[in-house]
C-alpha positions in Angstrom: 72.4 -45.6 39.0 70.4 -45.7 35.5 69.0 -49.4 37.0 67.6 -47.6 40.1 66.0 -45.0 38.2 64.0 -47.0 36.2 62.9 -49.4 39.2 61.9 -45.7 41.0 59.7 -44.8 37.9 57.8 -48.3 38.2 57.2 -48.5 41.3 55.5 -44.6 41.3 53.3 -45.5 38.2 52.4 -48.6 40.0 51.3 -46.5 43.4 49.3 -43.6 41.1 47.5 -47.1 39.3 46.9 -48.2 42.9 45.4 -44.9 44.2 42.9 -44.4 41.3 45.1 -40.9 39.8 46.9 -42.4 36.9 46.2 -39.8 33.2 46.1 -43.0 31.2 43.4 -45.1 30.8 43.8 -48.9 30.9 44.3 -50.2 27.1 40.7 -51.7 26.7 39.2 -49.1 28.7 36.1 -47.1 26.8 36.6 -43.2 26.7 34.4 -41.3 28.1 33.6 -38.0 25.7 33.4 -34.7 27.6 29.8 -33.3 28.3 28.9 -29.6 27.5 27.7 -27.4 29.9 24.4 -26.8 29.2 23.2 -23.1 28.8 21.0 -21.9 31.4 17.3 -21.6 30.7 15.9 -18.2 29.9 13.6 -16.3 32.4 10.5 -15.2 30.3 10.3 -13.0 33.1 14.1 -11.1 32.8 14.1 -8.5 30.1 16.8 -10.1 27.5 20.3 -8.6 27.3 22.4 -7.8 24.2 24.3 -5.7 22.7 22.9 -2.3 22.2 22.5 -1.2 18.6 21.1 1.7 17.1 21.4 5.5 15.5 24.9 6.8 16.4 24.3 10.2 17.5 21.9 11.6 20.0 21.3 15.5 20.5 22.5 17.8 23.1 19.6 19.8 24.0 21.8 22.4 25.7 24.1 23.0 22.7 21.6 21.4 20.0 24.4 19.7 18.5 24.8 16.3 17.9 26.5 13.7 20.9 27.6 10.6 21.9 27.8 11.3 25.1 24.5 13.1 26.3 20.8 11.5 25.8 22.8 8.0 24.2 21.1 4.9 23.2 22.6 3.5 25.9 19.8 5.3 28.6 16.9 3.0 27.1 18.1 0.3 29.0 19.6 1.6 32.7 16.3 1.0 34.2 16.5 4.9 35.1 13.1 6.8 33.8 14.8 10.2 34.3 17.1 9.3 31.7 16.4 9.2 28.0 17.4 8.4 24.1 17.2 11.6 21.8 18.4 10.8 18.3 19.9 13.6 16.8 17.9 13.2 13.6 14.0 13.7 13.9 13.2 10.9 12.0 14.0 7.2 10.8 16.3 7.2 13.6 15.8 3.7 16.0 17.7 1.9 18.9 17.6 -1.8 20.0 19.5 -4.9 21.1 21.5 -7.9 18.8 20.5 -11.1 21.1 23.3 -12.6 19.3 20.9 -15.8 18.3 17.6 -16.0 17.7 14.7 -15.2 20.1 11.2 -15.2 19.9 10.1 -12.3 21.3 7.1 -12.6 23.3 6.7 -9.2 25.1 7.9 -6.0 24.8 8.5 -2.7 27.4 8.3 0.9 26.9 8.1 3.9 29.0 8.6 7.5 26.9 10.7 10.6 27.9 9.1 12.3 31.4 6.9 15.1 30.0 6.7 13.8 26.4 4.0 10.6 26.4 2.7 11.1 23.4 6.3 10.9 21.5 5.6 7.4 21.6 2.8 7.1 19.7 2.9 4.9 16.3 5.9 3.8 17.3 7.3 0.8 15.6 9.0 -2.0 17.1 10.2 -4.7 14.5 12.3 -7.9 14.5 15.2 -9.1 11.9 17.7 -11.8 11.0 20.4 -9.4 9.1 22.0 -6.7 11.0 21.0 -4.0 8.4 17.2 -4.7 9.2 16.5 -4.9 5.5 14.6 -8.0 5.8 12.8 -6.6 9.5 9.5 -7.2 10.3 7.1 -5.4 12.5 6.2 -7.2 15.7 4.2 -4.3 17.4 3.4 -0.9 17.0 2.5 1.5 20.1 -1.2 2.7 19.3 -1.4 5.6 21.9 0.5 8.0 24.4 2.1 6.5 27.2 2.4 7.0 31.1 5.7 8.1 32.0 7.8 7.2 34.7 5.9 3.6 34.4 6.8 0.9 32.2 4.0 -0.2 29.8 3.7 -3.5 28.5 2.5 -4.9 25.2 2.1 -8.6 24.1 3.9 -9.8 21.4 1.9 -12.4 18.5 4.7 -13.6 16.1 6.5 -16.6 16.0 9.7 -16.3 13.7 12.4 -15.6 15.8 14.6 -12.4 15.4 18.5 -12.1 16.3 18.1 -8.4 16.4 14.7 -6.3 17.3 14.4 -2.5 17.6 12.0 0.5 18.4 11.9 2.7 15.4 11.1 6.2 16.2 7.7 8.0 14.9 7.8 10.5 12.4 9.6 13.5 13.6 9.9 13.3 17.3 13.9 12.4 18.1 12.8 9.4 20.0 12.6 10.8 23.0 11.8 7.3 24.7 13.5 6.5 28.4 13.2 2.7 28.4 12.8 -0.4 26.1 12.4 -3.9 27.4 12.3 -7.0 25.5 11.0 -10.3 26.7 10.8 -13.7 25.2 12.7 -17.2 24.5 15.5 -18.7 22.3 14.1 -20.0 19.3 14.3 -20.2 15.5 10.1 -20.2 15.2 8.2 -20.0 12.8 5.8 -17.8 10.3 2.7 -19.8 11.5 1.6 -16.4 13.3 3.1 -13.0 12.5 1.4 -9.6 13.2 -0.6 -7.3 12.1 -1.1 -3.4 13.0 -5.1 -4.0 12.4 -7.7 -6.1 11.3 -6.4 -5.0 7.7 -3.6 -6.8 6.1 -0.4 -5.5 6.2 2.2 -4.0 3.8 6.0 -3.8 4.9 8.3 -2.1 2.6 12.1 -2.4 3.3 14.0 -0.3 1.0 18.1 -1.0 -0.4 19.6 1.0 2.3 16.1 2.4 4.2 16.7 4.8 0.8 13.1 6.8 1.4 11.0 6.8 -2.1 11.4 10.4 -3.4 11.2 9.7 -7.1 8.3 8.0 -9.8 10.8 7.1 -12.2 13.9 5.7 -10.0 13.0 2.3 -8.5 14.5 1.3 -5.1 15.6 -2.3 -4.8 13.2 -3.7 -1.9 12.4 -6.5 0.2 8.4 -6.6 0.9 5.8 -8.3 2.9 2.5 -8.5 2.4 0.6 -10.2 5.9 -2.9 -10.8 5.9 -5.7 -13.4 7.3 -5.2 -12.5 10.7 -1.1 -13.0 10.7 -1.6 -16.6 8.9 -1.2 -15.2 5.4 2.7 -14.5 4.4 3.9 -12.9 0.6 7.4 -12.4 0.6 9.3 -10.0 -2.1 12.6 -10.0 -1.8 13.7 -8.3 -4.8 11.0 -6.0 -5.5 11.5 -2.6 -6.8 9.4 0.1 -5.6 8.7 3.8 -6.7 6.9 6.9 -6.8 3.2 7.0 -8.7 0.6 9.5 -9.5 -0.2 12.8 -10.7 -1.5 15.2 -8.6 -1.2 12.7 -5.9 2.5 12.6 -5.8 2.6 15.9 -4.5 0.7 15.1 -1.3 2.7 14.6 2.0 1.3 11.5 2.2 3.1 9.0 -1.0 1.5 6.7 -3.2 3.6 3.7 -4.3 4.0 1.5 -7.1 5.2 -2.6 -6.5 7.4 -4.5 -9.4 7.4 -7.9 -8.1 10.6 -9.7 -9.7 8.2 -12.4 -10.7 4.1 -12.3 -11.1 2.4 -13.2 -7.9 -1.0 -13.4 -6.7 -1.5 -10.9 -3.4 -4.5 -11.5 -1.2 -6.7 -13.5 -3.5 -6.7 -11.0 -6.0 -8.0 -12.3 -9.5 -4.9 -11.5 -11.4 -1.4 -12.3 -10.9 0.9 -10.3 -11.6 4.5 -8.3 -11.4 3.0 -5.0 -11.0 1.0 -3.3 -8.4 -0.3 -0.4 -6.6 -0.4 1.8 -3.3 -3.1 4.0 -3.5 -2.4 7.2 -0.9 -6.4 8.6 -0.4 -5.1 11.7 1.0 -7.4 14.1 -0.3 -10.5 11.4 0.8 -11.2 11.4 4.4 -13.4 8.6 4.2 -10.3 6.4 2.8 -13.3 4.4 1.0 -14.7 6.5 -1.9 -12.7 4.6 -4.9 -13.7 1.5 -3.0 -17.4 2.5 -3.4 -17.0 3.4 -6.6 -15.5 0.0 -7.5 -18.3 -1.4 -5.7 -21.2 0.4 -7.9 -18.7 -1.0 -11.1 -18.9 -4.1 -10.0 -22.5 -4.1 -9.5 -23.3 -2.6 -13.3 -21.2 -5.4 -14.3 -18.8 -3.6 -16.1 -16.3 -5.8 -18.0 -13.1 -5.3 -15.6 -13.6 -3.7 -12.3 -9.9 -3.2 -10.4 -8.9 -5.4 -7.5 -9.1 -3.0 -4.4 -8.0 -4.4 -0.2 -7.4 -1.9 2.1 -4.3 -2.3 4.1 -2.1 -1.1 6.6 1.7 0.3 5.3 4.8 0.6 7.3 7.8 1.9 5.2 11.3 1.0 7.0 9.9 0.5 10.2 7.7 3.9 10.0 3.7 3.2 10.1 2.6 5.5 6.8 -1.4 5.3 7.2 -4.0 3.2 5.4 -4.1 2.5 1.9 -5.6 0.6 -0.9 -3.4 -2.0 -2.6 -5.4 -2.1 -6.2 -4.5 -3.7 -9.7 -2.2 -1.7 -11.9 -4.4 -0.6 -14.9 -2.3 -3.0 -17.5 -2.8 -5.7 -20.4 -2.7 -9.1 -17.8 -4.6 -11.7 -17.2 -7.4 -10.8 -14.8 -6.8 -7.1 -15.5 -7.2 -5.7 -19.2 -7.9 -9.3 -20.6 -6.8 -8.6 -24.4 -3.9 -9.7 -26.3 -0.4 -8.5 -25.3 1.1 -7.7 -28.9 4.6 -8.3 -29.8 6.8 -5.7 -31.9 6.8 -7.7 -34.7 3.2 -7.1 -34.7 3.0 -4.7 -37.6 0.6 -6.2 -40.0 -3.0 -7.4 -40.9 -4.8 -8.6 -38.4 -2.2 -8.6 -35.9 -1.6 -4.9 -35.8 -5.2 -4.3 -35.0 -4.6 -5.1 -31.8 -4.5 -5.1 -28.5 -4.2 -1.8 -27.6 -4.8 0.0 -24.1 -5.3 4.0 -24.4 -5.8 6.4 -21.7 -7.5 9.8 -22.7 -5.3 11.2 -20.1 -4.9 15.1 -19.5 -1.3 14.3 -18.4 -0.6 13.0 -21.7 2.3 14.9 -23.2 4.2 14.3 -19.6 4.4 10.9 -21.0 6.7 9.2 -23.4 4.2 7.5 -25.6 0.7 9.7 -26.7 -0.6 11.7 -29.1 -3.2 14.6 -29.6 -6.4 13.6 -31.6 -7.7 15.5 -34.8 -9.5 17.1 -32.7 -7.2 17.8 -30.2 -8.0 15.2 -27.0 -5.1 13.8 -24.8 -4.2 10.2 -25.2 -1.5 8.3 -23.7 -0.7 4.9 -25.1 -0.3 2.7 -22.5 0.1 -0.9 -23.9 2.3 -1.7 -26.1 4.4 0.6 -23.5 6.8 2.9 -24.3 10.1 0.7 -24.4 8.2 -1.7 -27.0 6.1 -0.2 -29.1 7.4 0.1 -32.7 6.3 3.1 -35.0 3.4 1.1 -37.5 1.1 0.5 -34.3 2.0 4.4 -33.0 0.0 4.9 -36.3 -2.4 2.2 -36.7 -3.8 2.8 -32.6 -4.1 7.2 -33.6 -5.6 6.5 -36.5 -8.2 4.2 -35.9 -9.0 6.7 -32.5 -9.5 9.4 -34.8 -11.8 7.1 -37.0 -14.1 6.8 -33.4 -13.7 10.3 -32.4 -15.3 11.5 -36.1 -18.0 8.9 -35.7 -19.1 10.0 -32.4 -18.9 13.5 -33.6 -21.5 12.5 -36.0 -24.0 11.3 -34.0 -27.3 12.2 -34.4 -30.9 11.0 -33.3 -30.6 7.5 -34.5 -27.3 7.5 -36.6 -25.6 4.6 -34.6 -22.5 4.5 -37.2 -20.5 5.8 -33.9 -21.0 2.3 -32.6 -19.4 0.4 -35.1 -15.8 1.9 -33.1 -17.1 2.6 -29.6 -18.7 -0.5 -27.7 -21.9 1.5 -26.3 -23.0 -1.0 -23.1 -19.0 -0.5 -21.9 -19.1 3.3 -22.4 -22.4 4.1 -20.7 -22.0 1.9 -17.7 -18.7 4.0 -17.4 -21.0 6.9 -17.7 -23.2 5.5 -14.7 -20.7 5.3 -12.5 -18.9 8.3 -12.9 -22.4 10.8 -12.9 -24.0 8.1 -9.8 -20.3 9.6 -8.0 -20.3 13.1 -8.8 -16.6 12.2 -10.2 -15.6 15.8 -11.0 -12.1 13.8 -12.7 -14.6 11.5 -14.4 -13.2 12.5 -17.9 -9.8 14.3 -17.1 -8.9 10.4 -17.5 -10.3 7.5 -19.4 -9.1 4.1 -19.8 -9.9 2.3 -23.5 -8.8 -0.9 -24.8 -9.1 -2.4 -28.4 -9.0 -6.1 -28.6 -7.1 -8.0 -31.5 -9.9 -7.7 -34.6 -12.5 -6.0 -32.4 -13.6 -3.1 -34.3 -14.6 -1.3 -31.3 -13.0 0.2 -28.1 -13.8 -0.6 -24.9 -14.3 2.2 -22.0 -12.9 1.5 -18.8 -12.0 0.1 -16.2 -13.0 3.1 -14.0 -10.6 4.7 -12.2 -9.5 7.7 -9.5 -12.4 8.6 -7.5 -11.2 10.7 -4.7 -12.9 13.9 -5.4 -16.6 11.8 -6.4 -19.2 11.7 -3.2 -19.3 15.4 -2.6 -15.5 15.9 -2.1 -14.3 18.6 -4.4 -15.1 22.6 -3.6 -15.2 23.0 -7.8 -18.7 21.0 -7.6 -19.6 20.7 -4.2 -22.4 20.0 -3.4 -23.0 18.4 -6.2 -27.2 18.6 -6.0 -27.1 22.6 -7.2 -26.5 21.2 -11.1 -29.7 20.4 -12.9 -27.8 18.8 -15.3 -25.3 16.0 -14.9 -22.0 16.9 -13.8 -20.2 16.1 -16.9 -21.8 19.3 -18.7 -20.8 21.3 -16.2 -18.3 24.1 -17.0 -17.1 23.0 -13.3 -16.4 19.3 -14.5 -13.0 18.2 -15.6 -12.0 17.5 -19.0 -8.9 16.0 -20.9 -9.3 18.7 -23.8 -11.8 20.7 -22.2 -14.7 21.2 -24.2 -14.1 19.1 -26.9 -13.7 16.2 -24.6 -17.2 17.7 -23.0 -18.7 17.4 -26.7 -17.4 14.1 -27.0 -19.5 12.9 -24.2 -22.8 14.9 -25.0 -22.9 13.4 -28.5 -23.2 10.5 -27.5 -25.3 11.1 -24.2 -27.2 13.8 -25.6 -27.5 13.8 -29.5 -27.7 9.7 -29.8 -31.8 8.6 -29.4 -29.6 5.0 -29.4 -27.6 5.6 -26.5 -30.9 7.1 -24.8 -32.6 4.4 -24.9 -29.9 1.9 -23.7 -29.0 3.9 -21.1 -32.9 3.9 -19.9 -32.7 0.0 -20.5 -29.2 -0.4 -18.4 -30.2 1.8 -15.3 -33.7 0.5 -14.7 -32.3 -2.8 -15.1 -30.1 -1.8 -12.3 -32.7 -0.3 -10.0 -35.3 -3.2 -10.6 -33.0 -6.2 -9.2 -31.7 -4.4 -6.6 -28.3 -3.2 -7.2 -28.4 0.1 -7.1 -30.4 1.2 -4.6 -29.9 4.0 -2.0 -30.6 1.3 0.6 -27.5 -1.4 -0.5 -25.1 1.5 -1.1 -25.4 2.6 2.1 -25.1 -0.5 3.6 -22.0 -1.2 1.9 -20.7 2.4 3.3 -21.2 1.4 6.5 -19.5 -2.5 6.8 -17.1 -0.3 4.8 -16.8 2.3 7.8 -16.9 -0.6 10.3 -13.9 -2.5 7.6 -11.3 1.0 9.2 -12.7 1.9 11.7 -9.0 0.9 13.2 -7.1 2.0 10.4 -8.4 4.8 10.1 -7.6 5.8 13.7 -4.2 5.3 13.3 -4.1 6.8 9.6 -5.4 10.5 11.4 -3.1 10.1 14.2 -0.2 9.9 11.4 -1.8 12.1 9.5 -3.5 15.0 11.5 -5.6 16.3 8.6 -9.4 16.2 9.8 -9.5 19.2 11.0 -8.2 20.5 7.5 -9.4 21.4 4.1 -6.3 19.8 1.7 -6.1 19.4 -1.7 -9.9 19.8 -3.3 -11.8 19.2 -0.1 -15.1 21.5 -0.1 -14.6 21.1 3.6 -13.6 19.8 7.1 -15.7 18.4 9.4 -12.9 17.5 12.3 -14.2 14.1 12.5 -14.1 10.4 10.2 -17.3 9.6 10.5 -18.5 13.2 10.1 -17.0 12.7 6.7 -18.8 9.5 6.1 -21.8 10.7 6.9 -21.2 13.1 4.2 -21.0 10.4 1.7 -24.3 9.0 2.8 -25.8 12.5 2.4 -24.9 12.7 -1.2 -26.1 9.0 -2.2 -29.9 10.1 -0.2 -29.9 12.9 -2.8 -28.1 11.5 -6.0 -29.7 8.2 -6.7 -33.6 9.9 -7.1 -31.7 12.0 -9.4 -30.1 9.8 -11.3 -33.6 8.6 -12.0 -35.2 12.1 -12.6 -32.4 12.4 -15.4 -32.6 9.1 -17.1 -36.0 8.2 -18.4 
């Protein structure tokens, strides 16, 4: 029985053989490896599918509560323009897809809440690679209102691929968007072309956590991007703290900012490079130009160290903020405040003499490290800073300021023993630019620097000029003083009038300074660079420069129609203000003349 069993088996294995069906391949036969399906192509045309992502809870508008069932995330994408996304927060609240791999997104789709087109207007739609968006990066933002019931389409220039991309909803306006679309291919890409709101660079800020910035002294671990040259140009921070700044300017709705690189870089071409840097808010100047035009006159007087200024465009995690200025932070750096950086075991002989960077600052005892002259003016010490200066140049640096301050006191006709401490060409090409701007703030803050055995201070660099051109109600318009604005009881002093004294000793008592201010502003007017004609020129490429940004800025922040902080008025349009600005140059250069003889 066994025997016929076995013959059975053979003859079966020798039939499946025969017929081409056996599961084993012949000894010597090669093996042929299985071949994966290939995924199908992606339309370009098909919106891309995901999984929906985005704020958790929507609002209820009947009850006003929050929901996860009524107005969800989920409506953006049912093709249904009577349905809608309303996040229950009003703000920082966004909704969008994972692709699960990387796409390059090449369009995108929107269509806003029926009745409500403007609620998509600044809009920002962004791309990232980590789920948190803490490295995302803007890819488009929505410049106008709208039509509802319609889907309106945007092309997208970038080329790094993103797994996931969202639409981040505008400042306080629940989102309120019906539909989102997405378009584009599968793809790793590249940064060969990445986007930019405007012709002005671009600053992206993504805080630890999308933590908003609501402090000066706590800094907020950050990952940020600095775009320029048309989307070619790519700086990448990824462990870059980021706080508050300013005085008076902190209080404004709109924030300035203040950039600690973990290492020193080099942004935009700037001269210096550097850890530290600044986001200058212009809240209170409608022309967003007027420290820019100061700078400009600053440079053109040649004064030693003129900041780095750019324009720019800022988005903070994933909200568009306005236009700003990215400028230098006033330090001891290469490129900045060239002198020597001194060490704490500097305490001695020629090494304690300096450098030294001082700040005659009217916000001095709301820092850590200042003092009050003999005679009672504001200074902040500002390098070596507060964590490493050591008590022997705390003395040295007041002392030797209070040795200048009693020279200057004592100047008269042609005692020039004042200028043995105070560098004279620095501090009256300080005093050019601050009168030739109307700077109301000119001395409520003044940067000075002593070099390593330099006898004398330096003044500058110049600094703050939102309130100069006509722009502050204390002085406006400037052209009813006879007299320059610092004497002025309407001017603004570190120290008041002794700080008012200071300057008129000099300006007024000094036959010295007289005559080298004559020499330094004729020279000046003679080869052309200061003239009414160039300055204006220079305000109007400058107008032309944001005439975008500045668009946008107003729509995010509605103020033209508004006198805020010292603004002598509103004139309910940008280059209404601007025009103001020329004005005041027409008038103030032939004065400027008429004063210095």
């Amino acid at each position: 029985m066994k025997k016929n069993l076995i013959i059975i088996a053979l003859i079966l294995v020798s039939v499946l053989a025969a017929c081409g069906k056996s599961d084993t391949p012949p000894t010597n036969a090669p093996v042929t490896p299985p071949v994966d399906k290939p995924e199908p192509e992606i339309d370009p045309t098909i919106p891309l599918k995901g999984e929906i992502i985005g704020a958790r809870y929507s609002v209820d508008y009947s009850t006003g509560e929050r929901s996860t069932t009524v107005n969800t995330k989920q409506n953006v994408f049912d093709g249904d323009f009577n349905t809608f996304f309303a996040s229950y927060d009003r703000s920082g609240t966004w909704v969008g897809l994972d692709l699960g791999t990387k796409h390059i997104i090449t369009k995108v789709g929107y269509s806003p809440r029926k009745n409500q087109p403007k609620r998509v207007c600044l809009a920002v739609i962004e791309g990232a690679n980590k789920s948190d968006f803490s490295d995302a990066m803007p890819i488009y933002l929505i410049p106008d209102k709208a039509n509802e019931g319609v889907m309106t389409y945007a092309e997208v220039n970038c080329s790094r691929g993103f797994r996931y991309v969202r639409y981040v909803t505008p400042n306080d306006v629940r989102c309120n968007l019906a539909e989102l679309e997405f378009y584009g291919v599968k793809g790793e890409g590249d940064d060969s072309q990445l986007y930019q709101i405007t012709n002005l660079p671009l600053v992206v800020i993504n805080t630890a956590n999308s933590a908003d910035i609501v402090s000066k002294e706590v800094e907020i671990p950050s990952t940020v991007y600095i775009i320029g040259e048309d989307g070619k140009y790519l700086l990448t921070g990824e462990q870059t703290a980021v706080r508050g700044r300013g005085n008076a300017s902190w209080n404004f709705p709109k924030k300035p900012y203040r950039l600690k690189f973990d290492k020193k870089v080099n942004l935009l071409n700037a001269p210096a490079k550097a850890k530290k840097w600044t986001l200058i808010n212009n809240y209170g100047d409608k022309t967003l130009m007027r420290n820019m035009l100061a700078f400009e006159i600053s440079r053109r007087l040649a004064v030693h160290y003129t900041p780095y200024c750019q324009p720019v465009d800022v988005v903070l995690n994933g909200e568009y903020r306005g236009c700003y200025q990215l400028c230098d932070q006033i330090e001891v750096a290469e490129g900045r405040v060239d002198i020597t950086e001194m060490e704490a075991e500097d305490i001695s002989g020629e090494n304690l003499t300096g450098g030294y960077l001082v700040e005659i600052d009217a916000y001095a005892n709301q820092e850590a490290s200042y003092f009050n002259s003999a005679r009672a003016i504001p200074v902040t010490i500002k390098s070596p800073d507060e964590e490493d200066i050591v008590p022997q140049q705390s003395r040295y640096i007041e002392t030797y300021f209070n040795k200048m301050e009693s020279a200057v006191f004592a100047a008269s006709g042609t005692n020039s023993e004042y200028t043995k401490y105070l560098d004279l060409d620095s501090f009256l090409r300080h005093f050019i630019v601050g009168e030739l701007s109307g700077n109301t703030d000119t001395y409520w803050s003044v940067y000075m620097s002593k070099e390593r055995n330099d006898d004398k201070f330096m003044t500058g660099p110049v600094w703050d000029f939102d309130l100069a051109f006509d722009n502050d109600n204390r002085t406006y318009p400037v052209d009813q003083f006879t007299d320059f604005l610092y004497a002025t009881n309407n001017a603004s002093h570190a120290g008041g009038a002794v700080m008012q004294q200071f300057v008129s000793s000099i300006i007024k008592n000094s036959s010295v300074a007289q005559t080298r201010l004559s020499e330094l502003w004729r020279a000046a007017r003679s080869n052309g660079s200061i003239s009414v004609e160039s300055l204006i020129d220079y305000v109007d490429k400058t107008e032309q420069q944001l005439s975008q940004s500045q668009r946008l800025n107003f729509l995010r922040w509605p103020i033209l129609d508004s006198k805020v902080h010292q603004n002598p008025q509103a004139l309910g349009s940008y280059s209404a203000e601007v025009e103001t600005v020329r004005k005041y140059l027409r008038k103030r250069v032939p004065f400027m003349d008429s004063k210095i003889k």
